[in-house]
C-alpha positions as CSV (number, residue, x, y, z in Angstrom):
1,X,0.0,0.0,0.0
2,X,2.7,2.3,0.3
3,X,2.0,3.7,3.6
4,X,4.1,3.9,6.6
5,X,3.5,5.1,10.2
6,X,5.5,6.3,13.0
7,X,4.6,4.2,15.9
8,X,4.0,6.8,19.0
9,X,4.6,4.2,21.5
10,X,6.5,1.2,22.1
11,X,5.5,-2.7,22.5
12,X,6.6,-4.4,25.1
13,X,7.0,-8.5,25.2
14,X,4.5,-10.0,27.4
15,X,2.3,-13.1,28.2
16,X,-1.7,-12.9,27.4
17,X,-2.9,-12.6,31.2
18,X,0.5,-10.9,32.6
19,X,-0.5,-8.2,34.9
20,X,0.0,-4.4,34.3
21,X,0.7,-2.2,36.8
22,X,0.6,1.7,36.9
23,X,3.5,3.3,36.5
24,X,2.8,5.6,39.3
25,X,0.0,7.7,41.4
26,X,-2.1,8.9,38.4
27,X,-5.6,9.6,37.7
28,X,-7.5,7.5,35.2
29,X,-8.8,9.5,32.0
30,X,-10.1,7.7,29.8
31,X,-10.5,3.7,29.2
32,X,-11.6,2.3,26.2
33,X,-11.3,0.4,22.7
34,X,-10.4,0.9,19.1
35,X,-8.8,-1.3,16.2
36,X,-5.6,-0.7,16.5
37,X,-4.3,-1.2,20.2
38,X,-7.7,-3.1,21.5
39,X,-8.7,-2.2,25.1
40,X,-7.3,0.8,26.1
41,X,-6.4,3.0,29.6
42,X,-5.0,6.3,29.5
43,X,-3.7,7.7,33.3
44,X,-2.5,11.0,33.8
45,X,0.4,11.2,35.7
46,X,0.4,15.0,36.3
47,X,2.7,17.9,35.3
48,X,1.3,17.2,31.7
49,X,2.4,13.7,31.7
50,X,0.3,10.9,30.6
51,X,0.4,7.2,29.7
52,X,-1.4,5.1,27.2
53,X,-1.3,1.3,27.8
54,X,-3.4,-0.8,24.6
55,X,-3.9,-4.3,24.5
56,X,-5.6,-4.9,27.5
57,X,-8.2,-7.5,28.9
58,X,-10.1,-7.5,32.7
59,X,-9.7,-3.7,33.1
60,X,-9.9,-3.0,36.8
61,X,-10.1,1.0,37.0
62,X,-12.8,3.0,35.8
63,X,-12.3,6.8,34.0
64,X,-12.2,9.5,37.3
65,X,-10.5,7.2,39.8
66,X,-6.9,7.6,41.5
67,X,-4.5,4.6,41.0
68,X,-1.6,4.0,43.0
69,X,1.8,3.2,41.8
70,X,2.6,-0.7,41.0
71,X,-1.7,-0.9,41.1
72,X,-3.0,-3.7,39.1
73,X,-5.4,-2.3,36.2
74,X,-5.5,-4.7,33.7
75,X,-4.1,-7.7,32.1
76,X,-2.4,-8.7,28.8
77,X,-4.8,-9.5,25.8
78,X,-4.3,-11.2,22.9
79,X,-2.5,-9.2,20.0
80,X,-5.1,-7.2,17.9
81,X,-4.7,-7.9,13.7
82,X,-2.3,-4.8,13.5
83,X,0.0,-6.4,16.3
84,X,0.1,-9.9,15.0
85,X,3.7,-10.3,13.9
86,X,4.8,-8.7,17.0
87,X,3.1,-11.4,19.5
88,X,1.6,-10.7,22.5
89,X,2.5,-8.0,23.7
90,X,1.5,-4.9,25.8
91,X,1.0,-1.3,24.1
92,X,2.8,1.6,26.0
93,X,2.7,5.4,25.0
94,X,3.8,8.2,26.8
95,X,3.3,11.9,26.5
96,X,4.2,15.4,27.6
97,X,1.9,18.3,26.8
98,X,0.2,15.8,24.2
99,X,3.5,15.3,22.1
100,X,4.7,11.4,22.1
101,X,8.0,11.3,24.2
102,X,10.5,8.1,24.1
103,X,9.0,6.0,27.6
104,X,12.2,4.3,27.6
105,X,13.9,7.8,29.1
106,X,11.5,7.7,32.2
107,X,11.4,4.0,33.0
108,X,13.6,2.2,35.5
């Protein structure tokens, strides 16, 4: 087709049913689903941070509630169609002031 597309996040290896934790205290935004990344959660982590994490299954928070750091929110689904090759795997995107940042800067 001759299209390409910057991915704004990265995928990270995991197991379908793998917990995911948040990344910190953060307040939950939005959660949800489209196409691409499947089930989705978006926390804000404040100072015009937020996180995206797709590919989710059992979603345990709801949009308006706090989560604490290390919380359980979710698990790992299976791959949607656009993730295939890339195997299970859980969908992470960070931003700052709504512009895609490289996550791999901030995590330990």
């Amino acid at each position: 087709l001759d299209q390409f597309k910057c991915n704004p996040g990265i995928v990270i290896q995991a197991e379908v049913s793998d917990p995911v934790a948040a990344p910190a205290n953060a307040k939950v935004l939005e959660v949800g689903s489209n196409e691409e990344i499947g089930n989705f959660v978006v926390l804000d982590l404040g100072n015009e941070y937020t996180v995206l994490y797709g590919q989710l299954k059992d979603i345990r928070v709801k949009e308006g509630t706090m989560v604490n750091a290390g919380e359980v929110i979710a698990k790992v689904a299976e791959p949607t169609s656009y993730y295939t090759l890339e195997g299970t795997n859980l969908y992470f995107q960070m931003e700052k002031d709504k512009k895609s940042v490289d996550p791999l800067k901030y995590l330990e």
